[in-house]
C-alpha positions in Angstrom: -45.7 11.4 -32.2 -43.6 13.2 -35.2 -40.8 15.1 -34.1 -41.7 18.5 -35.6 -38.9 21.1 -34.9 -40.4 23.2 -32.3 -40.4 19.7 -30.3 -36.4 19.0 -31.5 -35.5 22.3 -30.0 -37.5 21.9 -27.0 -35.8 18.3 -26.2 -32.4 20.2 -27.1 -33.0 22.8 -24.0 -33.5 20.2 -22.2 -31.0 17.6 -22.1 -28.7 21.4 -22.0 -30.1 21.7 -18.8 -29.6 18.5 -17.4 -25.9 18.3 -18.5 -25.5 21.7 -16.5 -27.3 20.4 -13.8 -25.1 17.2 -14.0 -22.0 19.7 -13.6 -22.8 21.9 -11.1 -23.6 19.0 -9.2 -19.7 17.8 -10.0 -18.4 21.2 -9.1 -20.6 21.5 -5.6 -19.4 18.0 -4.7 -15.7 19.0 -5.8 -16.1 22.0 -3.6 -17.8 19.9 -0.5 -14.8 17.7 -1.1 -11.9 20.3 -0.8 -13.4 22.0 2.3 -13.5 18.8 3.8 -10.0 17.8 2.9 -7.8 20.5 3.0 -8.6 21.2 6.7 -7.6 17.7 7.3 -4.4 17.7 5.2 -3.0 20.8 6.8 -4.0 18.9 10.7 -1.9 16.1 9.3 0.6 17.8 7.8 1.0 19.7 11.4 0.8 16.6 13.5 3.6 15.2 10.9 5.6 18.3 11.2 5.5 18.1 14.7 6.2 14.4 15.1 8.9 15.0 12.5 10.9 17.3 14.3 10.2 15.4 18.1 12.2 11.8 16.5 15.1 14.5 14.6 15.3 15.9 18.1 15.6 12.1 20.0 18.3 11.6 17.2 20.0 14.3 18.5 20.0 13.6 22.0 21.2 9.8 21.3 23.8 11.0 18.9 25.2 13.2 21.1 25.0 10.4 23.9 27.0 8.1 21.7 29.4 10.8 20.9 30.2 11.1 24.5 30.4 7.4 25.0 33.1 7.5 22.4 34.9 9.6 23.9 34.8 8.0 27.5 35.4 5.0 26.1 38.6 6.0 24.4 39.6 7.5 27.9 39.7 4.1 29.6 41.2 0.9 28.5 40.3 -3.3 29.5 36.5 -3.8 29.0 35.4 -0.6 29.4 37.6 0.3 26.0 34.5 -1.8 24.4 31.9 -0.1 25.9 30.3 1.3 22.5 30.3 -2.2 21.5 28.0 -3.5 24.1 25.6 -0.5 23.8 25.6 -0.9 20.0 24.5 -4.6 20.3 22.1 -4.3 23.0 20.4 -1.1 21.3 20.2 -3.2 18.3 18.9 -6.1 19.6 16.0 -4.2 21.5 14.8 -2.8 18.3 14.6 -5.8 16.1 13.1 -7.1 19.4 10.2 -4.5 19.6 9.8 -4.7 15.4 9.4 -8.8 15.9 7.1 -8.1 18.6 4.8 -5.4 18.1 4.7 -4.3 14.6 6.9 -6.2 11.4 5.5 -3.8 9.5 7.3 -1.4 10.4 11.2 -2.7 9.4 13.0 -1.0 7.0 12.2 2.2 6.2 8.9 1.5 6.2 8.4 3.1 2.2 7.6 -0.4 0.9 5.1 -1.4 3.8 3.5 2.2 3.0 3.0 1.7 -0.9 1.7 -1.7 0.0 -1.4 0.2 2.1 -1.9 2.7 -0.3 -2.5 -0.3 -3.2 -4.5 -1.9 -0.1 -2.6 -4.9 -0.4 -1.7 -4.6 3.5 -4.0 -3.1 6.6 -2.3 -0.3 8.5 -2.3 0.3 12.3 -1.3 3.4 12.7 -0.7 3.7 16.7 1.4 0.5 17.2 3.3 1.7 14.1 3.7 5.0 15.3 5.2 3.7 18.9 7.2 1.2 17.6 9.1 2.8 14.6 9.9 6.1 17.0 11.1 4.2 19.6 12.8 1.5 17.7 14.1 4.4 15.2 15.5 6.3 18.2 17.7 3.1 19.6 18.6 2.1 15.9 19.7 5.2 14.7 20.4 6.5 17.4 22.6 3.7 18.7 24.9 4.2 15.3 23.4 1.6 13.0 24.4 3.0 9.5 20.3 4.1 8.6 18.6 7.2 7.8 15.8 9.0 9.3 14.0 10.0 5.8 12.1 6.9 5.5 10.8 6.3 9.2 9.3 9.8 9.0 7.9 9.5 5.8 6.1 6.1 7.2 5.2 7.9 10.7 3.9 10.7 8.3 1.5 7.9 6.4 0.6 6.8 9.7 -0.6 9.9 10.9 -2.5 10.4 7.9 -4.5 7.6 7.7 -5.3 8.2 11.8 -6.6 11.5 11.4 -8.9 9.7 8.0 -9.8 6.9 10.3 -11.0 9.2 13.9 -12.6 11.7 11.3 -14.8 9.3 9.1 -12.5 9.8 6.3 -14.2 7.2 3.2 -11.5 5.1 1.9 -10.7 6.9 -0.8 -9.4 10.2 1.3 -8.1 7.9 3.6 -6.1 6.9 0.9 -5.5 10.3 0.0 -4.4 11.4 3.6 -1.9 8.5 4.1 -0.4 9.4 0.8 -0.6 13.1 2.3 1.0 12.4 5.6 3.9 10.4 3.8 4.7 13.6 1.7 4.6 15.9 4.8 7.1 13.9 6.6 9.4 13.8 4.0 8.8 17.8 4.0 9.5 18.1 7.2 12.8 15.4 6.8 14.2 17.6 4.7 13.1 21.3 5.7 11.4 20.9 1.7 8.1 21.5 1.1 7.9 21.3 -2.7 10.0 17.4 -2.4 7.0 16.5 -0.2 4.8 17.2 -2.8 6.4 15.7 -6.0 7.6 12.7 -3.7 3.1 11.9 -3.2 2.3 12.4 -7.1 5.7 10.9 -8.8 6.4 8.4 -6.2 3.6 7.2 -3.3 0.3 7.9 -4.9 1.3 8.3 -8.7 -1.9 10.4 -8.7 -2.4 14.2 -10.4 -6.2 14.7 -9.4 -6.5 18.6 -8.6 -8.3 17.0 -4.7 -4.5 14.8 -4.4 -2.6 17.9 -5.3 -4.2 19.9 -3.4 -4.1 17.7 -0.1 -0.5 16.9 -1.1 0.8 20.4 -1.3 -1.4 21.6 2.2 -0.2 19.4 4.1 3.8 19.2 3.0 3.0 22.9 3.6 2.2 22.5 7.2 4.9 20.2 7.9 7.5 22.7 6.5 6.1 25.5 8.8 5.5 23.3 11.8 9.2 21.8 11.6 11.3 25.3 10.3 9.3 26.6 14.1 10.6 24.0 15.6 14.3 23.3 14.2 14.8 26.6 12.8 14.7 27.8 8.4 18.3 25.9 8.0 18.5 23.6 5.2 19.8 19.9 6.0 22.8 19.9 4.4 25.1 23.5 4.4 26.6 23.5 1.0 29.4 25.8 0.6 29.0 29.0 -2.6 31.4 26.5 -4.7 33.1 28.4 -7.7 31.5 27.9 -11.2 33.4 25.2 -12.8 34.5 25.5 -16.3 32.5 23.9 -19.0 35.9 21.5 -19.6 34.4 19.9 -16.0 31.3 18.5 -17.6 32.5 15.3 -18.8 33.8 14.5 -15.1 30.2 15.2 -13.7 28.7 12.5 -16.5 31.5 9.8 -14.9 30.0 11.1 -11.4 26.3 10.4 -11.9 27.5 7.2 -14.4 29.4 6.2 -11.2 26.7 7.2 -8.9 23.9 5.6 -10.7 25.9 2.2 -10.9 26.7 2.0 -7.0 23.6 3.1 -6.2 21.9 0.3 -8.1 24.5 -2.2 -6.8 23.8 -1.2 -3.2 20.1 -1.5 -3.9 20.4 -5.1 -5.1 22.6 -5.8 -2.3 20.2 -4.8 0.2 17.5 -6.1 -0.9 19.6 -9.4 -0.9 20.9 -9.3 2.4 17.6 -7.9 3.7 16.0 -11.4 3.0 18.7 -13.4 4.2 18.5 -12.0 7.4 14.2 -12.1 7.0 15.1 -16.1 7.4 17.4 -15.8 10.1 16.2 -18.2 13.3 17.6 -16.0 15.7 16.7 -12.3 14.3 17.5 -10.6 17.8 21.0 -12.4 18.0 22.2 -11.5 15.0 21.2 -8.2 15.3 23.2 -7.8 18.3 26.2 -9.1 16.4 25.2 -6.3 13.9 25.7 -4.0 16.2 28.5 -5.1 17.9 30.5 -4.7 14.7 28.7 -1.6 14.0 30.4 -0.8 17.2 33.8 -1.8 16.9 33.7 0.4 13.4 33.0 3.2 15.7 35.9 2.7 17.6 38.3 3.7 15.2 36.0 5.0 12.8 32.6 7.8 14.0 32.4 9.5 11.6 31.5 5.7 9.0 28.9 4.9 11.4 25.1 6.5 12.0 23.2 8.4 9.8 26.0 9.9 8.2 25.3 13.6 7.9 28.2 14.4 9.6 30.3 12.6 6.8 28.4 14.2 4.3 29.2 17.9 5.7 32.4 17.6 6.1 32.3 16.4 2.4 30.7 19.3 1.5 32.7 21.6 2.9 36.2 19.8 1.5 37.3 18.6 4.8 
């Protein structure tokens, strides 16, 4: 059959309405998928807020503890000088105990493990994760090892998301999504900053700028902020003084500072990562994590304020004490 013109416009209007058709179809499914996820997001981002600010509060309670064991101990002399020593060890040892045990994915801070389940190189079980790395973050930290609590939330935070995907018939995809969520919200609620929760999923964990990962991202860092400023109260983590403007004669000294800075950081990295797989071949991991701690704990005989999570160091820093 010719094409005549009347039959060229005609096939024209057509394939015009199926590409519409084609993207109203996109934008329907786009908008099935956000009122499906953003409801989620913000549950995770709650139950991450919430979780969040329950292990910063156990940090607490232990820090104080070992603050007052400190000070009893210093009150008292023979054996029971060294009793920060003992609990050091023994704390120690339980956790690398309970990480051997029940769930090796979850030593460290747990970061790597979680970028491994987001490239779905590793499975994640979310509950045994969950109970281990609280509990064995509590006697780690808490006992005065020299860690952090930024990266075991941000892990419990990925663990939470991909729970909620997993009880709600997430696909994998938005289970994906949620986990990378989760890990954002934690570090949201870490830090009493929403807006680091959000860059930390699309620069860092995910490495995704879909409008759906942005969006779940940001709702869910969101929650965690609101959730965990309820809980803990708006303060930021660290108190920095109103420091005078320095004169532009300064600069130069700040380059040396983040030259400086950037070197031992990289340094420490390396060294870490070295030590860390030394001690990943160890034959007796408990043991030597009790000898850890027991040096841990002699530190803290003469030295607190060098041992924990340091933000006690770090204010007093700030504040030119």
């Amino acid at each position: 059959m010719a094409l005549t013109p009347e039959r060229y416009l005609r096939l024209v209007r057509l394939r015009t309405l199926r590409n519409r058709r084609s993207e109203l179809d996109d934008y329907l499914d786009v908008a099935r998928q956000r009122r499906r996820m953003y409801p989620r997001a913000a549950l995770v981002g709650a139950l991450s807020g919430l979780l969040a600010s329950v292990f910063r509060m156990l940090l607490t309670g232990a820090g104080n503890a070992l603050d007052a064991l400190l000070v009893w101990s210093h009150a008292h002399d023979g054996l029971l000088r060294l009793a920060p020593v003992a609990t050091m060890a023994a704390t120690a040892a339980l956790a690398v105990w309970l990480v051997r045990r029940f769930a090796p994915e979850a030593a460290g801070s747990g970061i790597p493990n979680l970028k491994a389940v987001l490239l779905r190189l590793r499975p994640m079980r979310a509950m045994r994760l969950l109970a281990v790395k609280l509990v064995g973050g509590v006697l780690a930290i808490g006992g005065g090892l020299v860690l952090g609590r930024e990266g075991p939330t941000v892990q419990m935070g990925g663990a939470v998301g991909d729970e909620v995907a997993r009880r709600m018939g997430s696909p994998p995809r938005e289970r994906l999504t949620l986990t990378a969520a989760g890990a954002g919200a934690g570090l949201a609620a870490a830090f009493n900053a929403p807006l680091s929760g959000l860059v930390f999923v699309l620069e860092d964990v995910q490495r995704d700028f879909r409008p759906i990962v942005f969006g779940a991202a940001f709702v869910a860092a969101a929650a965690a902020n609101v959730v965990s400023r309820f809980l803990s109260g708006p303060f930021p983590v660290f108190t920095v003084p109103s420091y005078p403007t320095p004169p532009l004669e300064a600069l130069p000294f700040f380059v040396v500072v983040g030259v400086l800075a950037g070197l031992f950081g990289a340094v420490y990295n390396r060294s870490l990562l070295r030590v860390s797989g030394w001690f990943g071949k160890a034959k007796h991991p408990v043991g030597l994590a009790a000898l850890v701690g027991a040096v841990v704990g002699a530190v803290a005989l003469f030295a607190p304020l060098a041992v924990g999570n340091g933000h006690r160091l770090a204010e007093e820093v700030l504040l030119g004490q």
